[in-house]
Kinemage of the C-alpha trace (Angstrom):
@kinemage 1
@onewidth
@group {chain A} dominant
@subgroup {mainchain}
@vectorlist {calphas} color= white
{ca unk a 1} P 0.000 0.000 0.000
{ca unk a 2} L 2.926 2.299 0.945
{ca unk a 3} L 4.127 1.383 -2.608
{ca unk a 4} L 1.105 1.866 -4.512
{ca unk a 5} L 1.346 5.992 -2.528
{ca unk a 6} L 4.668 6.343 -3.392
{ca unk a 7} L 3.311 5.905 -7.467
{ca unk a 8} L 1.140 8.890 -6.603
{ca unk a 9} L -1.766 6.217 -6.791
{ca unk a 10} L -4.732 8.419 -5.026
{ca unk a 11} L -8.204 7.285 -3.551
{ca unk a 12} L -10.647 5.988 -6.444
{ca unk a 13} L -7.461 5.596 -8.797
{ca unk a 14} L -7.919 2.593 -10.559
{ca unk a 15} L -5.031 -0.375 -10.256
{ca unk a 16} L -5.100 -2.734 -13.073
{ca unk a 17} L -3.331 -6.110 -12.683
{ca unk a 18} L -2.455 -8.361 -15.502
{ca unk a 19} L -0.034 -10.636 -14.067
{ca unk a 20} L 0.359 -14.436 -13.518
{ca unk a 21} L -0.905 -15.818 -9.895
{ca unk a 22} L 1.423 -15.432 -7.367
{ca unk a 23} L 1.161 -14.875 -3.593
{ca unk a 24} L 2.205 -11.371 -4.370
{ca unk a 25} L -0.082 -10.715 -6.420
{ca unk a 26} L -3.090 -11.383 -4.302
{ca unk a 27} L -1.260 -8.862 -1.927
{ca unk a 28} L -1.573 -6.327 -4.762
{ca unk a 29} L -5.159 -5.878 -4.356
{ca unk a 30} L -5.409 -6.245 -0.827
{ca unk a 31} L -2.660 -3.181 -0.742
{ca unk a 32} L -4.981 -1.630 -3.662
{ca unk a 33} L -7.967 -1.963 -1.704
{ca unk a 34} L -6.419 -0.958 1.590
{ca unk a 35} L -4.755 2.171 -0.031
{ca unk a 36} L -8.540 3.225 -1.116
{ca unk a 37} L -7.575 2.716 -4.844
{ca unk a 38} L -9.638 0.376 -7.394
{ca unk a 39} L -8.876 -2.936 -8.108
{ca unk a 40} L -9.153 -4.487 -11.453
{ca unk a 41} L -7.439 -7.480 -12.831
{ca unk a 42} L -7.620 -8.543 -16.272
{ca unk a 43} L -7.482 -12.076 -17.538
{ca unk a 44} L -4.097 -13.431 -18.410
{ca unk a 45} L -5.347 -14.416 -21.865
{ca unk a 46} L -5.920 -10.945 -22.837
{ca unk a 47} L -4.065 -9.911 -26.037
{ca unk a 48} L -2.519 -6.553 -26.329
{ca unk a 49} L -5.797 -5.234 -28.756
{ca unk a 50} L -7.668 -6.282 -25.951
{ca unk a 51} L -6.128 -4.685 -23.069
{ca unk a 52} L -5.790 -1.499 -25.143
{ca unk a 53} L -9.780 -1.435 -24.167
{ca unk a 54} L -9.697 -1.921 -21.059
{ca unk a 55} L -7.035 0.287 -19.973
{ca unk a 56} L -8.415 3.051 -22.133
{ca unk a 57} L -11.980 2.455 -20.616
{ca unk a 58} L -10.628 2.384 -17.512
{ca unk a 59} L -7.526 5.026 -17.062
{ca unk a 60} L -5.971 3.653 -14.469
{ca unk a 61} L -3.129 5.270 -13.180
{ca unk a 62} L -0.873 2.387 -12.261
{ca unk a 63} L -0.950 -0.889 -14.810
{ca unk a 64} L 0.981 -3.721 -12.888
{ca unk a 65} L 2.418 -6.595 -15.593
{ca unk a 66} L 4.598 -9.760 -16.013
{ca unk a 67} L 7.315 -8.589 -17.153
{ca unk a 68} L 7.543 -10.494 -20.663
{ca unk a 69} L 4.637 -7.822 -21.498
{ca unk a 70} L 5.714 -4.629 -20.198
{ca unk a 71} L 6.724 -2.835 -23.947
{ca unk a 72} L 3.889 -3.858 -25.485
{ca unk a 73} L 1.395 -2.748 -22.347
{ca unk a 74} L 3.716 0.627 -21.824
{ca unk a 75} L 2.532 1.891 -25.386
{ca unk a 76} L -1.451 1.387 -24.144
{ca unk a 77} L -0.746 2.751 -20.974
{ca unk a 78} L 0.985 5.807 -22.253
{ca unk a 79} L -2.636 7.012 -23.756
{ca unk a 80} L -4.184 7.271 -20.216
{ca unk a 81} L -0.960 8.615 -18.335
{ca unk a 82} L -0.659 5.515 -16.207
{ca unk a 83} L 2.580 3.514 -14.853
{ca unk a 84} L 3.693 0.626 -15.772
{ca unk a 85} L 5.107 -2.179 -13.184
{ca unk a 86} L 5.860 -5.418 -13.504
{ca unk a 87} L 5.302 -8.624 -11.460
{ca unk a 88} L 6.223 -12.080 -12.305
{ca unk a 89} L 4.741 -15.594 -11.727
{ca unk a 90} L 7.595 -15.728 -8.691
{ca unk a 91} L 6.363 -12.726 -7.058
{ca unk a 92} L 9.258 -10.365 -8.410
{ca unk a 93} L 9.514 -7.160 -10.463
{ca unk a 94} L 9.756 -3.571 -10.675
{ca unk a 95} L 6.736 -3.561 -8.170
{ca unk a 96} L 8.123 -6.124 -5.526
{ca unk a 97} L 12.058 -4.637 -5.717
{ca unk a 98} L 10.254 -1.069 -4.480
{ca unk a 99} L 8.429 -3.011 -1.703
{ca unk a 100} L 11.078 -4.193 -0.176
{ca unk a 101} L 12.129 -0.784 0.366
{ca unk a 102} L 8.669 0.548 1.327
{ca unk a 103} L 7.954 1.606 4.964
{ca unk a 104} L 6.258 -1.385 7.026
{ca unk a 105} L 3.172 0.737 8.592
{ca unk a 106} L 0.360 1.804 6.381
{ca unk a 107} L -2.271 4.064 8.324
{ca unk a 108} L -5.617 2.345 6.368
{ca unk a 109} L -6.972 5.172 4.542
{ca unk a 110} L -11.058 5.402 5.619
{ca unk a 111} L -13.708 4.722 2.740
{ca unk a 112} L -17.519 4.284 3.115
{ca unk a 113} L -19.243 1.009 2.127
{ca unk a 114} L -20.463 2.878 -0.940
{ca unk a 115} L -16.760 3.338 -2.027
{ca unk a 116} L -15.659 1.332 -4.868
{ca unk a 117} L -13.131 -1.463 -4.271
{ca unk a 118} L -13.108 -3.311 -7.576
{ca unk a 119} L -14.207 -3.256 -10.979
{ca unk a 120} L -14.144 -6.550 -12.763
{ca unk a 121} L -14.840 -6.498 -16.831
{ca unk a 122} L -17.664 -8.818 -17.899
{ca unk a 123} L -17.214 -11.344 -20.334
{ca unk a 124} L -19.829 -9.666 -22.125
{ca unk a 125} L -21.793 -12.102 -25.204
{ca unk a 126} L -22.732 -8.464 -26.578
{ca unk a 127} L -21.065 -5.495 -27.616
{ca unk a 128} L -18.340 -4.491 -25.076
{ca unk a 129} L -17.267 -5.641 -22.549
{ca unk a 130} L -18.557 -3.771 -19.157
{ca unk a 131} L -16.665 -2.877 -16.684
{ca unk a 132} L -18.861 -4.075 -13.242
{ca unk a 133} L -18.444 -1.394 -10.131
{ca unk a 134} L -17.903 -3.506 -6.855
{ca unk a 135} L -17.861 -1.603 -3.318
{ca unk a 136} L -16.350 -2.401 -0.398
{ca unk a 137} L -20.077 -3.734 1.159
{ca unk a 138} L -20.672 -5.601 -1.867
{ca unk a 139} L -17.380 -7.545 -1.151
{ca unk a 140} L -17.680 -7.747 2.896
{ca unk a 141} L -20.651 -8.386 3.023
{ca unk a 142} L -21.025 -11.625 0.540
{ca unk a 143} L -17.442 -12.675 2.388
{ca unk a 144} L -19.505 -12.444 5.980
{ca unk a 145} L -22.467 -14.005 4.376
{ca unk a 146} L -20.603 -17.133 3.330
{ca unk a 147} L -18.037 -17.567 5.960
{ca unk a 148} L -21.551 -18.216 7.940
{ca unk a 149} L -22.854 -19.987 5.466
{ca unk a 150} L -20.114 -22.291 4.621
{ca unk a 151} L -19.085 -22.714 8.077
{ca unk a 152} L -15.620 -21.822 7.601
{ca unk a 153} L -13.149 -21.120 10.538
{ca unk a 154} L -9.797 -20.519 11.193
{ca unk a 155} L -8.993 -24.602 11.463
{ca unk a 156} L -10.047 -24.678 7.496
{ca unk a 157} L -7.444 -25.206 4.656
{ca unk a 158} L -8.422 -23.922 1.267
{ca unk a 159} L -6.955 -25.768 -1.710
{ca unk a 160} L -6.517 -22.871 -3.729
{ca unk a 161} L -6.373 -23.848 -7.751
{ca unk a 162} L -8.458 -20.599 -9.304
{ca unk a 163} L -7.063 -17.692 -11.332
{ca unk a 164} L -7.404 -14.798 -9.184
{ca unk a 165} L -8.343 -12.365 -11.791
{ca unk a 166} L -12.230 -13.228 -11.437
{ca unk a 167} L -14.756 -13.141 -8.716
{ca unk a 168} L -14.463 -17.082 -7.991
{ca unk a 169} L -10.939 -17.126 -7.445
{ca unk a 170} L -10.476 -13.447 -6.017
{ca unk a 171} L -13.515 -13.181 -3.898
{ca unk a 172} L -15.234 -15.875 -3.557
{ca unk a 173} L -11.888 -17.883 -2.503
{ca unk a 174} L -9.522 -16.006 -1.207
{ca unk a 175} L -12.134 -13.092 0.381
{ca unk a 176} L -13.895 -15.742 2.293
{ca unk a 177} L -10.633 -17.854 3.233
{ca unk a 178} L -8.621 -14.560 4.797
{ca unk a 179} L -12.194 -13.330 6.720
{ca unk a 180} L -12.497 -16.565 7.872
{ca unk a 181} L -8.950 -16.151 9.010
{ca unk a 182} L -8.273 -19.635 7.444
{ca unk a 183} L -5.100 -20.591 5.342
{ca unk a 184} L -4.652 -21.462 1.941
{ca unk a 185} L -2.940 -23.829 -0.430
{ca unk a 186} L -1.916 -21.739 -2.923
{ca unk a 187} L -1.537 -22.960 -6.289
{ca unk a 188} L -0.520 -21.459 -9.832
{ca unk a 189} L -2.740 -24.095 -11.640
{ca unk a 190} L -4.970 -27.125 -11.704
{ca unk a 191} L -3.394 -30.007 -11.241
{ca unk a 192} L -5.572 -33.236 -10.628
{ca unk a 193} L -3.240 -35.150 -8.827
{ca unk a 194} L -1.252 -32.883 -6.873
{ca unk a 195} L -5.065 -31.739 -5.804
{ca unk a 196} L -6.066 -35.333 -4.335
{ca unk a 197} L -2.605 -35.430 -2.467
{ca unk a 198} L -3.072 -32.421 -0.901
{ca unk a 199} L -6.256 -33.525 0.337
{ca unk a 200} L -4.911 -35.197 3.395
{ca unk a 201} L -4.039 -31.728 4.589
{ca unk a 202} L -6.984 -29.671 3.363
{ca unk a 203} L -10.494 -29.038 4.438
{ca unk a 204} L -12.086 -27.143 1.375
{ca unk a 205} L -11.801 -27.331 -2.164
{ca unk a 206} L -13.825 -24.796 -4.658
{ca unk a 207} L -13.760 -25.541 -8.433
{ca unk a 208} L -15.517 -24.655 -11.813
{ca unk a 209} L -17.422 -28.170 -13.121
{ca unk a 210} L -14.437 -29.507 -15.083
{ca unk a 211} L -12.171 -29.862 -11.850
{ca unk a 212} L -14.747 -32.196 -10.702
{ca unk a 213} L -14.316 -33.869 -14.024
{ca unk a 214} L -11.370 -34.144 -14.490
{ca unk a 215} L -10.752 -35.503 -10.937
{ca unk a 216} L -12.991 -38.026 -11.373
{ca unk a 217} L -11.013 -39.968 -13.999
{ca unk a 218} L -8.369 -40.495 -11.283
{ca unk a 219} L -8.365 -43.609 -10.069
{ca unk a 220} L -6.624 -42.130 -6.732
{ca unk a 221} L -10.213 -40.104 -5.971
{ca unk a 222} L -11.831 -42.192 -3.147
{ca unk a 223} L -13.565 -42.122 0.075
{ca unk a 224} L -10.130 -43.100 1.764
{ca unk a 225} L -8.454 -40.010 -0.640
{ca unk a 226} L -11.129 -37.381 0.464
{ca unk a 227} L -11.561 -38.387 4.296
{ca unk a 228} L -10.373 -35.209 5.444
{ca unk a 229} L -11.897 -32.830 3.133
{ca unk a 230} L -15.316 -31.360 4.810
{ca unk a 231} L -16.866 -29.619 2.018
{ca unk a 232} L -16.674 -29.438 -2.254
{ca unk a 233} L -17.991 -26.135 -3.688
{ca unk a 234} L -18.721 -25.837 -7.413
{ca unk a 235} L -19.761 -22.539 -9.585
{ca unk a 236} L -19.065 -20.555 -12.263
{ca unk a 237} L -20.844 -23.046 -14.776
{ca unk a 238} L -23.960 -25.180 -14.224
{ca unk a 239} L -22.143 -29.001 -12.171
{ca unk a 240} L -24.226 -31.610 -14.134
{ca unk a 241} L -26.218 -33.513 -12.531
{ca unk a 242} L -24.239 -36.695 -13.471
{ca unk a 243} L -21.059 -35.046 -12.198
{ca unk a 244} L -22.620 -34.624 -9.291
{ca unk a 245} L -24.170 -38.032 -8.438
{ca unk a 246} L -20.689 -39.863 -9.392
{ca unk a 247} L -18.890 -37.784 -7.266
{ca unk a 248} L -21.264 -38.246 -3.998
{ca unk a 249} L -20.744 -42.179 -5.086
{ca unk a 250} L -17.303 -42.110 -5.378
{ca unk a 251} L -15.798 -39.937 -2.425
{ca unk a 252} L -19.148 -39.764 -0.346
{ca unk a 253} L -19.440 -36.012 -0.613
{ca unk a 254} L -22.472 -34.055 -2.088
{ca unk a 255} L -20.679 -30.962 -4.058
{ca unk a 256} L -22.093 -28.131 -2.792
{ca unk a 257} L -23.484 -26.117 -6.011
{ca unk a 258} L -24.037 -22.286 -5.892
{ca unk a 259} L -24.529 -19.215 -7.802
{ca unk a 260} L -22.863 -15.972 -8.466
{ca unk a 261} L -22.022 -13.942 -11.490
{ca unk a 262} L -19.445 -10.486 -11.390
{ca unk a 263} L -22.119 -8.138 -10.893
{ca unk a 264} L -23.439 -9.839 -8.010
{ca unk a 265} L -21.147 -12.216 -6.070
{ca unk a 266} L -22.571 -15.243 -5.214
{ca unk a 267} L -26.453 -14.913 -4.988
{ca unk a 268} L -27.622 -18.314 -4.363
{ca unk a 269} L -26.001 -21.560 -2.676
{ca unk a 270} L -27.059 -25.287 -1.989
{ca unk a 271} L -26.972 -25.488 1.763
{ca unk a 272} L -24.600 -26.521 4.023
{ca unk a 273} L -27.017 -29.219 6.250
{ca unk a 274} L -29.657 -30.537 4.206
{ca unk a 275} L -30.478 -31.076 0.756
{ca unk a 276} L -27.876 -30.504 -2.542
{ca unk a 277} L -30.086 -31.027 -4.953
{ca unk a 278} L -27.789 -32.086 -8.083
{ca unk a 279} L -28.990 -29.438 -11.099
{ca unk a 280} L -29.725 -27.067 -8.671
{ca unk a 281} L -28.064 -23.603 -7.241
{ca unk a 282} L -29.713 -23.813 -3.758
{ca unk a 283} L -31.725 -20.872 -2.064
{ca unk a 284} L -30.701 -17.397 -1.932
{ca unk a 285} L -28.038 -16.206 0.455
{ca unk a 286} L -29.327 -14.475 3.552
{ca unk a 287} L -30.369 -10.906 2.615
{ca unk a 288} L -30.122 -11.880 -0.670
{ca unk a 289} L -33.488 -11.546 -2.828
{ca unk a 290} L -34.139 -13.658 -6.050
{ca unk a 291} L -37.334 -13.799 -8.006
{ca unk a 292} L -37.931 -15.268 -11.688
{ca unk a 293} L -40.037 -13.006 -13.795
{ca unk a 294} L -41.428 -13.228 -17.438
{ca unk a 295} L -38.469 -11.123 -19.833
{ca unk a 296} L -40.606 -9.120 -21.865
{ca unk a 297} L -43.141 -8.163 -19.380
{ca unk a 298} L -41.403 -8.118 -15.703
{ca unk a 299} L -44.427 -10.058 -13.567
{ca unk a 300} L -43.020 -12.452 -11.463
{ca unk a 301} L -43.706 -16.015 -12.618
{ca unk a 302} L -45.035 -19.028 -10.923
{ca unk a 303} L -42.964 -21.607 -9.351
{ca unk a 304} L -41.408 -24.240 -11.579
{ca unk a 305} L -41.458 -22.052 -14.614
{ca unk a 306} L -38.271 -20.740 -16.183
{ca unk a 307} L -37.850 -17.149 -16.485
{ca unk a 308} L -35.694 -13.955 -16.238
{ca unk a 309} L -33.788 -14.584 -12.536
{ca unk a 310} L -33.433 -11.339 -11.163
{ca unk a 311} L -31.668 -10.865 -7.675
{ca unk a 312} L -31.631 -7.948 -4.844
{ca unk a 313} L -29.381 -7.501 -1.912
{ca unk a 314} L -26.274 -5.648 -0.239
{ca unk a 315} L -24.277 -7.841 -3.317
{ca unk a 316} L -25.780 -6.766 -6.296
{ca unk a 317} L -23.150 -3.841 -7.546
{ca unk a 318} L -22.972 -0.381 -7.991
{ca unk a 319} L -23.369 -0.395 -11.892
{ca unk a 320} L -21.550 -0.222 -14.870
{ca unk a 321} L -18.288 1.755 -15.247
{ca unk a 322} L -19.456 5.234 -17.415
{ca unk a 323} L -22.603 3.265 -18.646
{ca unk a 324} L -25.453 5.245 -17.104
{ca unk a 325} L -27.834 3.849 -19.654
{ca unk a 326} L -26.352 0.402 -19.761
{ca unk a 327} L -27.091 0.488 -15.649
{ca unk a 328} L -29.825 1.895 -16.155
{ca unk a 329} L -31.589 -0.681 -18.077
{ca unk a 330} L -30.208 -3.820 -16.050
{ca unk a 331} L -32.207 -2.457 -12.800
{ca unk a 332} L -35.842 -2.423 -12.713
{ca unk a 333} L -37.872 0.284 -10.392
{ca unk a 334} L -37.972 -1.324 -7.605
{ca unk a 335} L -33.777 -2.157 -7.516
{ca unk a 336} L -33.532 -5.851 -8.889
{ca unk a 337} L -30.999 -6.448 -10.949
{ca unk a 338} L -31.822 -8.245 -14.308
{ca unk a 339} L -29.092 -11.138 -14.297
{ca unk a 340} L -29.757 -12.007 -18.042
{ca unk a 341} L -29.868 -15.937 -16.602
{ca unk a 342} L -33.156 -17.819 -16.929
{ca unk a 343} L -33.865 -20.246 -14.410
{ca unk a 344} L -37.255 -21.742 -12.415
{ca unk a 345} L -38.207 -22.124 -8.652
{ca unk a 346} L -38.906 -25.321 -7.354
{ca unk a 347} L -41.662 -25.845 -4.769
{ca unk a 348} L -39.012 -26.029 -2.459
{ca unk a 349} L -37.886 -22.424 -3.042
């Protein structure tokens, strides 16, 4: 954070972060965050054309890269006025080396729950990509929401496997794994069978649906191999329902499905006693509201028919970066936010 000052890096500045996962660089946006800036990491896949969007869409005044791609980035970044620092897979660069030399006390700079803390770029199957405005409640308060709901505690030990430049890997897993003040297994990738070793010493794992795939074609995934584990969380795709059953016969462990999207954090989750119903996303998170309405019209629909889901709660973000209009039309009157998902109620709720 004292590093991030001493780049002139002021409250509401953004921070972008394209760089390979490292330990490091999950301290970037805590320091980001903690130094009142804006976080917002881009996807290591980006190509140069692409970034050139998002960093002029964005104008952030400090870019932070591997260093293989600093040339290319410091041309973008030159548009917008903005640094350029690098950070590599192992946690050094430009951005480390003035760190080390940083002072160790950081006096946390005050912001107001309506302060932004993030903005994370859809993936957007329309026109441009948006850039999603997350504040700092939108972020605590999904991380207190499932540390509760999950029952996580300090004893847990979170295999780690995610990229960290979405909300699955950066918030979902690492936000709710440092409030639990739980540890981590930090990994740089997904590997299958480094995964089921490391189960002996782990509690949690959280995936996307092809982990759980992919795991189960090792013959090394068994009840004996997953004894320790307490709980297997699943999201960002729909978990089949197949996946599902083979895994609660092979390891005796019901996944625990759940819903989220980068506007919203997670909205929805299977619960944590009780039913996981395979195919399904669970109930909606405490103070969460969800509702399935008709798209053309907006009436809420019946149970069991599919419709517009549309959710409501201390999640659901701030809007869309310099969209007014965009935001605009995503929220109806009444301040539900129209996911663009379709999905039914069950008479179970």
């Amino acid at each position: 954070a004292n590093t991030l000052r001493a780049l002139d890096v002021k409250p509401g500045d953004r921070v972008a972060a394209q760089t390979e996962k490292s330990v490091t660089g999950l301290v970037l946006y805590l320091a980001a965050v903690r130094a009142a800036a804006v976080y917002l990491p881009l996807n290591t896949a980006y190509t140069l054309n692409e970034l050139d969007y998002f960093i002029t869409d964005a104008e952030p005044s400090v870019v932070v890269c591997d260093p293989s791609k600093a040339q290319g980035i410091a041309e973008i970044a030159a548009k917008v006025g903005a640094r350029v620092e690098t950070l590599g897979p192992d946690g050094k660069g430009s951005l480390s080396d003035a760190a080390d030399n940083a002072a160790t006390q950081f006096a946390t700079v005050p912001r107001a729950d309506d302060d932004l803390a993030a903005i994370l770029y859809t993936s957007g199957t329309t026109g441009r990509s948006k850039g999603a405005m997350l504040t700092h409640d939108n972020l605590a308060s999904n991380s207190y929401s499932l540390v509760d709901y999950w029952r996580f505690t300090k004893n847990d030990v979170l295999i780690h496997a995610l990229p960290i430049y979405h909300t699955h890997g950066l918030f979902v897993a690492s936000n709710v794994t440092l409030f639990a003040r739980a540890s981590m297994i930090f990994l740089p990738k997904f590997d299958p069978e480094l995964i089921i070793k490391l189960m002996a010493r782990a509690t949690v794992l959280m995936g996307v649906p092809t982990f759980y795939t992919r795991l189960l074609q090792s013959l090394a995934l068994t009840k004996e191999s997953t004894k320790h584990m307490r709980l297997f969380i699943s999201g960002s795709a729909p978990l089949l329902a197949d996946t599902h059953r083979e895994w609660a016969a092979r390891t005796g462990h019901a996944v625990l499905e759940r819903y989220g999207m980068t506007e919203t954090n997670m909205n929805t989750s299977n619960p944590y006693d009780g039913d996981r119903v395979p195919g399904a996303v669970g109930h909606p998170l405490p103070g969460v509201s969800v509702r399935v309405t008709d798209p053309d019209t907006g009436k809420e629909l019946a149970r069991d028919t599919v419709g517009m889901i549309e959710v409501k709660g201390p999640n659901v973000f701030k809007g869309y970066w310099r969209m007014p209009e965009k935001t605009k039309a995503e929220f109806r009157d009444d301040g539900f936010f129209i996911t663009g998902d379709l999905g039914k109620i069950d008479d179970k709720g």
